[in-house]
MDTraj code that builds the backbone (N, CA, C; nanometers):
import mdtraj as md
import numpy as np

residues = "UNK UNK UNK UNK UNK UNK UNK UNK UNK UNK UNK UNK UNK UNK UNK UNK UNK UNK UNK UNK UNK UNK UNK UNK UNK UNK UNK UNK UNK UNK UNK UNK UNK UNK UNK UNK UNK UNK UNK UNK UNK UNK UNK UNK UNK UNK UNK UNK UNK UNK UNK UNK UNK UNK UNK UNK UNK UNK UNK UNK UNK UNK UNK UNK UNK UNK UNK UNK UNK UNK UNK UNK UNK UNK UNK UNK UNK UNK UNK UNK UNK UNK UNK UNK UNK UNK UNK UNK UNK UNK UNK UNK UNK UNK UNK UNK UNK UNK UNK UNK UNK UNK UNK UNK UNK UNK UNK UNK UNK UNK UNK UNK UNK UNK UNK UNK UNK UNK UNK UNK UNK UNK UNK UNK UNK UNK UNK UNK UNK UNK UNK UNK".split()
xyz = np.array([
    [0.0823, -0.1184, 0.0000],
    [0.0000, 0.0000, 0.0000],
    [0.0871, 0.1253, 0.0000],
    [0.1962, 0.0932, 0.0529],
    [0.3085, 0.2004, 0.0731],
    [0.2940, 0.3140, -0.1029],
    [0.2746, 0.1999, -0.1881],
    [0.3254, 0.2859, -0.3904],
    [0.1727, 0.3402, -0.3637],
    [0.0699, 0.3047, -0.3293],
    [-0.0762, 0.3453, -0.3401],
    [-0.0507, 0.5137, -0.2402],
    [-0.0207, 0.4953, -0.1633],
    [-0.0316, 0.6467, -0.0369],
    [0.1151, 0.7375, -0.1522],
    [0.1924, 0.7101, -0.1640],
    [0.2797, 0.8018, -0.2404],
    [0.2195, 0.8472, -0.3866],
    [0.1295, 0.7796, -0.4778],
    [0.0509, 0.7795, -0.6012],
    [-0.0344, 0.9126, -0.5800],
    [-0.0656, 1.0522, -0.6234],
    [-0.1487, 1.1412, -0.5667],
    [-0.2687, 1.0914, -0.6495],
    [-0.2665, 1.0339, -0.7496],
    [-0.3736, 0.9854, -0.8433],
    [-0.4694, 0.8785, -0.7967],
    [-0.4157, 0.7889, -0.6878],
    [-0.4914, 0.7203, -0.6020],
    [-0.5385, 0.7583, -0.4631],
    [-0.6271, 0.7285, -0.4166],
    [-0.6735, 0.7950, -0.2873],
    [-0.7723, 0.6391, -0.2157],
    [-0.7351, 0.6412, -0.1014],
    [-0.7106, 0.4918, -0.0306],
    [-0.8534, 0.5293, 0.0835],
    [-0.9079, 0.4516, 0.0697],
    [-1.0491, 0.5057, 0.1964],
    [-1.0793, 0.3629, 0.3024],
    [-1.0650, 0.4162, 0.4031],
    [-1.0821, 0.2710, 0.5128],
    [-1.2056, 0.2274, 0.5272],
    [-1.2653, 0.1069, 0.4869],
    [-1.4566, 0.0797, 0.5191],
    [-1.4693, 0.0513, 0.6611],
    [-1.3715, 0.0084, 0.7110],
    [-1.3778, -0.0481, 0.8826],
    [-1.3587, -0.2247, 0.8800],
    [-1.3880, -0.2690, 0.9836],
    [-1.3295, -0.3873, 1.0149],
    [-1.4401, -0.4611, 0.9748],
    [-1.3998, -0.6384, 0.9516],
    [-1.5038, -0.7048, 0.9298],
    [-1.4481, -0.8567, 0.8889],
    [-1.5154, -0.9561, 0.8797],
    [-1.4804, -1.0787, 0.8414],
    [-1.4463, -1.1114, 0.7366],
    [-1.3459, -1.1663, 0.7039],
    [-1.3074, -1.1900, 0.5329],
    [-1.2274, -1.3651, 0.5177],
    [-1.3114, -1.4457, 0.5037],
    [-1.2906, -1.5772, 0.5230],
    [-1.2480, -1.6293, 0.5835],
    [-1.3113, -1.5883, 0.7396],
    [-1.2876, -1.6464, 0.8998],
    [-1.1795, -1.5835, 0.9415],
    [-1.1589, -1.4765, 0.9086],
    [-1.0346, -1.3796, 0.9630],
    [-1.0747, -1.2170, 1.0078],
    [-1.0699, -1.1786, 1.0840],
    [-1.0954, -1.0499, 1.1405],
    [-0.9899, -0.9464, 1.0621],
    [-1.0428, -0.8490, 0.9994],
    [-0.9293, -0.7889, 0.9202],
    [-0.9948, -0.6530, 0.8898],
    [-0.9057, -0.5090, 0.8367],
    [-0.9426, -0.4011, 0.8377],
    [-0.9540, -0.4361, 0.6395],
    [-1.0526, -0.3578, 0.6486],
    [-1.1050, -0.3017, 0.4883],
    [-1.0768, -0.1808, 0.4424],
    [-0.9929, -0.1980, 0.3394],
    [-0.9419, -0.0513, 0.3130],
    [-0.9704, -0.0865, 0.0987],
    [-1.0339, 0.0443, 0.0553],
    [-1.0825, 0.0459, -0.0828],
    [-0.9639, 0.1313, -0.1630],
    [-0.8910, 0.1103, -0.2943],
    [-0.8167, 0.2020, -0.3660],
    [-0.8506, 0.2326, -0.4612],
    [-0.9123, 0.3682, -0.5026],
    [-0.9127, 0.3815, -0.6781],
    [-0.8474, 0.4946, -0.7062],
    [-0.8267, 0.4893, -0.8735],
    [-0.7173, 0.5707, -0.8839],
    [-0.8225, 0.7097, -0.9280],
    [-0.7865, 0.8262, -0.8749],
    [-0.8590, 0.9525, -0.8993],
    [-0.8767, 1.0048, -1.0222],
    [-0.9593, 1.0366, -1.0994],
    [-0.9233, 1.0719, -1.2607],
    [-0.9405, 1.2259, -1.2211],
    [-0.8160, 1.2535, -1.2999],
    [-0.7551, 1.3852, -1.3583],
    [-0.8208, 1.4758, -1.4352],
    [-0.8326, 1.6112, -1.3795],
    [-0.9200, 1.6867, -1.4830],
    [-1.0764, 1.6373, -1.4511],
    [-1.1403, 1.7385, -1.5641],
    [-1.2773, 1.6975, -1.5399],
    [-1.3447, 1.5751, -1.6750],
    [-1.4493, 1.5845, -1.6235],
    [-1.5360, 1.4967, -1.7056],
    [-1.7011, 1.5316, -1.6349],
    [-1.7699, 1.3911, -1.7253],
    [-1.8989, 1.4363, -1.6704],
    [-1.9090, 1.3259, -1.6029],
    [-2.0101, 1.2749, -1.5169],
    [-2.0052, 1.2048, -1.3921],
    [-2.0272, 1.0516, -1.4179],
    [-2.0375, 1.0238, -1.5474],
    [-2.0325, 0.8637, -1.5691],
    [-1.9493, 0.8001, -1.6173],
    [-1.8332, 0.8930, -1.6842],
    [-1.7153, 0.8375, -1.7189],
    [-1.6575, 0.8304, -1.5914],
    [-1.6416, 0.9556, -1.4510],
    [-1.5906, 0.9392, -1.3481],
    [-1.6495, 0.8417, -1.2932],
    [-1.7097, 0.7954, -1.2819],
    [-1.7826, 0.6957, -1.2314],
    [-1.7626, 0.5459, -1.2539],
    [-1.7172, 0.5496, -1.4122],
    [-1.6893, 0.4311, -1.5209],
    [-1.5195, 0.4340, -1.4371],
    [-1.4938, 0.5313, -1.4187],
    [-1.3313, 0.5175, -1.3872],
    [-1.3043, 0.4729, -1.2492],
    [-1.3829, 0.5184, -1.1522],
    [-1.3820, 0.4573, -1.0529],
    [-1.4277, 0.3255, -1.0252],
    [-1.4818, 0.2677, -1.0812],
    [-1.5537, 0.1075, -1.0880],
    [-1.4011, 0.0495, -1.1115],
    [-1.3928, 0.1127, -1.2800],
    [-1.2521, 0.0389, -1.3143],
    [-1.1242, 0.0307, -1.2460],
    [-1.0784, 0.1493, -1.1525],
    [-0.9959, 0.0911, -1.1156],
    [-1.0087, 0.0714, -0.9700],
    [-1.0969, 0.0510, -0.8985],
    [-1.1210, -0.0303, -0.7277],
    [-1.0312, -0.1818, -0.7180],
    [-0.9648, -0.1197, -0.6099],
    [-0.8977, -0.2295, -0.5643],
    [-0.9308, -0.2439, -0.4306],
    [-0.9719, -0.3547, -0.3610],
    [-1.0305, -0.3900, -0.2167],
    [-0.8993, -0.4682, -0.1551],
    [-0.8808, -0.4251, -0.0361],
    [-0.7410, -0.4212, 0.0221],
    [-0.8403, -0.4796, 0.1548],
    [-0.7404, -0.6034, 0.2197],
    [-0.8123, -0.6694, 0.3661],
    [-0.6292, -0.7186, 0.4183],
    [-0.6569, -0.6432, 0.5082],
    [-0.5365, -0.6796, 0.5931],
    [-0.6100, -0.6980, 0.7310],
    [-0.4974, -0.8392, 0.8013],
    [-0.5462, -0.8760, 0.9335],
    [-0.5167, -0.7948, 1.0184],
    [-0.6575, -0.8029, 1.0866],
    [-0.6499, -0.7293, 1.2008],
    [-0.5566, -0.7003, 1.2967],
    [-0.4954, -0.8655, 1.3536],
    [-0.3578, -0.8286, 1.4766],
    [-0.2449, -0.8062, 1.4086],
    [-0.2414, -0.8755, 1.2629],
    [-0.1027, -0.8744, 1.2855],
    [-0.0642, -0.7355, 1.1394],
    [-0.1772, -0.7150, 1.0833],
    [-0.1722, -0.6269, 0.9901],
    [-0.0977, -0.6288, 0.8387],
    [-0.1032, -0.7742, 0.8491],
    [0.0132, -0.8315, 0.7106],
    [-0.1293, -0.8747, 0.5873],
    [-0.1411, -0.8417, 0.5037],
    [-0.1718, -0.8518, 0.3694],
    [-0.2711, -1.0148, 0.3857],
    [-0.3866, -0.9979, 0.3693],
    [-0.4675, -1.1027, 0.3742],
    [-0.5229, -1.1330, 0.2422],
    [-0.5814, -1.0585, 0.1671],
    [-0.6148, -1.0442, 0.0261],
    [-0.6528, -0.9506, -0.0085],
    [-0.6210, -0.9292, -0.1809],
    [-0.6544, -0.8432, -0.2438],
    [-0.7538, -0.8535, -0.3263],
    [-0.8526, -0.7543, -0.3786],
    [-0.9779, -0.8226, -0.4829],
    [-0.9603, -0.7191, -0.5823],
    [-1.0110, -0.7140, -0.7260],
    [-1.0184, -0.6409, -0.8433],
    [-1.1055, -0.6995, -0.9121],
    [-1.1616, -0.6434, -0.9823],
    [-1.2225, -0.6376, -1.1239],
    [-1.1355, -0.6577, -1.2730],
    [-1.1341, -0.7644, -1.3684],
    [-1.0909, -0.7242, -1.4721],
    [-1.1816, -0.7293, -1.5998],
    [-1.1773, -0.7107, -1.7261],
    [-1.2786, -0.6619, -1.7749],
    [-1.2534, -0.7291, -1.9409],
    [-1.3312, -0.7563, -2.0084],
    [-1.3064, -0.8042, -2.1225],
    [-1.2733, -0.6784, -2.2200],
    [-1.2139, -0.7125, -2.3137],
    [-1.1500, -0.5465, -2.3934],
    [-1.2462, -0.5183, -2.4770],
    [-1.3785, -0.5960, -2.4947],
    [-1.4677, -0.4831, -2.5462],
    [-1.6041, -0.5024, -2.4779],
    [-1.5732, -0.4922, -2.3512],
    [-1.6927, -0.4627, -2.2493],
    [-1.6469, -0.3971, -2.0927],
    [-1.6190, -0.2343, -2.0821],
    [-1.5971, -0.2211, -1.9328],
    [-1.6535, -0.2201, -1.8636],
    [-1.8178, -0.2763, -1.9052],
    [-1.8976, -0.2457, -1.7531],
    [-1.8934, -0.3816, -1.7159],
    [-1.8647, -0.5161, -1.7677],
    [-1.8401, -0.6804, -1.7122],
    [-1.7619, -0.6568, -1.6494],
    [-1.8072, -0.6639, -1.5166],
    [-1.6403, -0.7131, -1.4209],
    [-1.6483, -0.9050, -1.3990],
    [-1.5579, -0.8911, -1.4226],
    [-1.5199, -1.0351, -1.3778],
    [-1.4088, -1.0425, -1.2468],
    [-1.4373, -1.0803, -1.0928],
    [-1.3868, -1.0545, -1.0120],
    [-1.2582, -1.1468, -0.9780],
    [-1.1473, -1.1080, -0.9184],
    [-1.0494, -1.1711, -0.8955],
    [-0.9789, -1.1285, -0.7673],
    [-0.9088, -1.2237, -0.7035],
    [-0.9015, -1.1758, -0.6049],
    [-0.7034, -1.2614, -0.5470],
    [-0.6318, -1.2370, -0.4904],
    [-0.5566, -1.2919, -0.4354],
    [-0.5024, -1.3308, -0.3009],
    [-0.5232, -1.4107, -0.2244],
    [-0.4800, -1.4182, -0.0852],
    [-0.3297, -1.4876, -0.0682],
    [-0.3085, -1.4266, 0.0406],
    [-0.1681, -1.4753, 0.1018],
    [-0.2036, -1.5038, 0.2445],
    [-0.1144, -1.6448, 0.2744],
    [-0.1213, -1.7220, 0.3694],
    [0.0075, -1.7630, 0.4259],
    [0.0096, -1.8424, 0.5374],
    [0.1603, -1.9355, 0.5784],
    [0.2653, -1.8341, 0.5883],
    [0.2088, -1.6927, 0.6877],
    [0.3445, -1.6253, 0.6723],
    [0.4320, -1.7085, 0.7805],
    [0.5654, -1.6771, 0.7566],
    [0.6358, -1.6590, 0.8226],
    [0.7965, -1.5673, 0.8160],
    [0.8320, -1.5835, 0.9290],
    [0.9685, -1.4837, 0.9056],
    [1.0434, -1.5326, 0.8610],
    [1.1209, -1.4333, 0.7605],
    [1.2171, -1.4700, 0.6931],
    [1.3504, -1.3173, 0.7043],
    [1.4487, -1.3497, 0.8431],
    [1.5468, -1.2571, 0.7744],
    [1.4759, -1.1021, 0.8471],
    [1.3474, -1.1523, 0.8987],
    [1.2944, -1.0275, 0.9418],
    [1.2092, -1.0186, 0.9040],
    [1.1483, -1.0201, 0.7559],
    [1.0115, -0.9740, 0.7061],
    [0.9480, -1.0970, 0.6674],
    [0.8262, -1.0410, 0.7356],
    [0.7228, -1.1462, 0.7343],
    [0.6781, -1.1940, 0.5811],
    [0.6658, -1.3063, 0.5499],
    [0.6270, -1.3640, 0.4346],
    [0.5408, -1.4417, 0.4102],
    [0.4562, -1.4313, 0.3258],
    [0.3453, -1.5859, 0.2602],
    [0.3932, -1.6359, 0.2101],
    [0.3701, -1.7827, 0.2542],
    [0.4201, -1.8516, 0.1774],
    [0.3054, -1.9959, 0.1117],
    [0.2118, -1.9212, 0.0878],
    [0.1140, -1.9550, 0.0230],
    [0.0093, -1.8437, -0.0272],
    [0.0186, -1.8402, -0.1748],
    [-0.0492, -1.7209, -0.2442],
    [-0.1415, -1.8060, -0.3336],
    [-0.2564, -1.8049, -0.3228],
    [-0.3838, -1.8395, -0.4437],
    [-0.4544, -1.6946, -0.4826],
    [-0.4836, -1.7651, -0.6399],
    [-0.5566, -1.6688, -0.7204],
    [-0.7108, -1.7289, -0.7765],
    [-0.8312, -1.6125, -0.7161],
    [-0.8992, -1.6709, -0.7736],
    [-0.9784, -1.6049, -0.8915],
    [-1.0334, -1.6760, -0.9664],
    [-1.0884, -1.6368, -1.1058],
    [-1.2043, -1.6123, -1.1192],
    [-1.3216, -1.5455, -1.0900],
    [-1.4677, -1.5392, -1.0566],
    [-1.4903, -1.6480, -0.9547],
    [-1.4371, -1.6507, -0.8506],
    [-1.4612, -1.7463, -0.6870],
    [-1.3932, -1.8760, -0.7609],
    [-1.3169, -1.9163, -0.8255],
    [-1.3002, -2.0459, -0.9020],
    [-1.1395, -2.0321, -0.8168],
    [-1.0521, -2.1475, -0.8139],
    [-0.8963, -2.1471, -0.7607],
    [-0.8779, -2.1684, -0.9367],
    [-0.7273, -2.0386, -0.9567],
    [-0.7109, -2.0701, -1.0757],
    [-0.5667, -2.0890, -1.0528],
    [-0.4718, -2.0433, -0.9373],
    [-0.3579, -2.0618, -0.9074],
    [-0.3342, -2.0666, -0.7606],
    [-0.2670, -2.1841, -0.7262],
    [-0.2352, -2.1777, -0.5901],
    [-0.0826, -2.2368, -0.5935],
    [0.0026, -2.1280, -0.4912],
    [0.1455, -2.1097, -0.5155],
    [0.1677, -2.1650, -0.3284],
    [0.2329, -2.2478, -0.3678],
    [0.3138, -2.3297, -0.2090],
    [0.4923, -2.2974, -0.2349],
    [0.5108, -2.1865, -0.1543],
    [0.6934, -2.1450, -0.1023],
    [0.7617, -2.2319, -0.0317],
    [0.8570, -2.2942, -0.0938],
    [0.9324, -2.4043, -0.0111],
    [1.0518, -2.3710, 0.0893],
    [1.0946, -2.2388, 0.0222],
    [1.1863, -2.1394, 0.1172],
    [1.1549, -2.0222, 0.0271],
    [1.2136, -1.8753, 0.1202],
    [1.2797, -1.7628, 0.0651],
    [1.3473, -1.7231, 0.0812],
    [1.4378, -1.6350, 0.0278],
    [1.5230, -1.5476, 0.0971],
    [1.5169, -1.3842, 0.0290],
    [1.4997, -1.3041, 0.1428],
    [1.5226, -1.1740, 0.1322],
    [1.6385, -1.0996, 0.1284],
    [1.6703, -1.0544, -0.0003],
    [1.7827, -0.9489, -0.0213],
    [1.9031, -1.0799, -0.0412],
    [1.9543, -1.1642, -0.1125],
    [2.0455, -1.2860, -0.1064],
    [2.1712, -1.2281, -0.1021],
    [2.1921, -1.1180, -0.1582],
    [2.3435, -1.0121, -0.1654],
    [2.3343, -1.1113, -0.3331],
    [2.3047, -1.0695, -0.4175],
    [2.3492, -1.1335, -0.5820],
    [2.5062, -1.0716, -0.6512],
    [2.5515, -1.0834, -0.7023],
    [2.6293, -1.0369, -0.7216],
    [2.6277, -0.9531, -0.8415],
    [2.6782, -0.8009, -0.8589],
    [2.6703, -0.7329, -0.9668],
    [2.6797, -0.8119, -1.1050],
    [2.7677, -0.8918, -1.1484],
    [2.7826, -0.9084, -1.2638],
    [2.6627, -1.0564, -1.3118],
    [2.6027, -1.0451, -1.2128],
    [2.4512, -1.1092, -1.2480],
    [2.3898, -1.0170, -1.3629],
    [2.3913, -0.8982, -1.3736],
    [2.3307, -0.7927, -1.4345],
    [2.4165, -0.7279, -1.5476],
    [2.5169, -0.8226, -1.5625],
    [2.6011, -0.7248, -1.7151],
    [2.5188, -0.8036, -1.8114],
    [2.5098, -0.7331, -1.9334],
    [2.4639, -0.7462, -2.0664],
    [2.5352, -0.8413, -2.1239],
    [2.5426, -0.9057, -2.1641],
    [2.6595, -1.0225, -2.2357],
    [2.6802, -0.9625, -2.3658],
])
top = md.Topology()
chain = top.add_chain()
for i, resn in enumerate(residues, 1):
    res = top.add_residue(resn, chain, resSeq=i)
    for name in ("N", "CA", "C"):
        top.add_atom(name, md.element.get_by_symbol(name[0]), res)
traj = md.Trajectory(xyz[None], top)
């Protein structure tokens, strides 16, 4: 959320607390602000389009899931909902991690990701990154 609060084009609104698949967690909504004027159904069309629903847990405040809308390219008022959760944190190195991320596709599992380890920041070495 940190790139969302620095973005002036997005503006982040808290709904309050509430249940989100047997987890107590704060509700927080993101859309991105449209620029300039218009008349109130394109702003409107723009705000649908870009809502992002943000649920972080309550105690521990680490990233529970995210939800969006995506849209077929020649229909923006179909949303088709999607959503991603993260699970199995644990510490790694200091920062807390999931290590189980599923994606779902209109409520369907279309990806579910199991972390066998991580590591944060490994020190890589520069010439990982020369051009050959």
């Amino acid at each position: 959320m940190q790139g969302l609060l620095q973005d002036h084009a997005y503006s982040v609104t808290y709904l309050g607390a509430e249940d989100h698949s047997g987890v107590s967690v704060h509700h927080f909504a993101a859309v991105r602000t449209p620029q300039g004027e218009g008349d109130s159904g394109t702003i409107t069309l723009l705000l649908q389009l870009s809502r992002m629903d943000i649920y972080v847990d309550a105690a521990s405040l680490l990233p529970v899931s995210l939800a969006f809308s995506i849209h077929p390219d020649n229909n923006a008022l179909q949303d088709i909902p999607v959503s991603i959760e993260f699970s199995g944190y644990r510490n790694v190195s200091g920062v807390m991690t999931p290590f189980r991320v599923q994606k779902f596709l209109q409520r369907s599992l279309l990806l579910d990701i199991s972390i066998a380890r991580a590591a944060v920041n490994p020190g890589l070495p520069a010439n990982e990154f020369e051009i050959q």
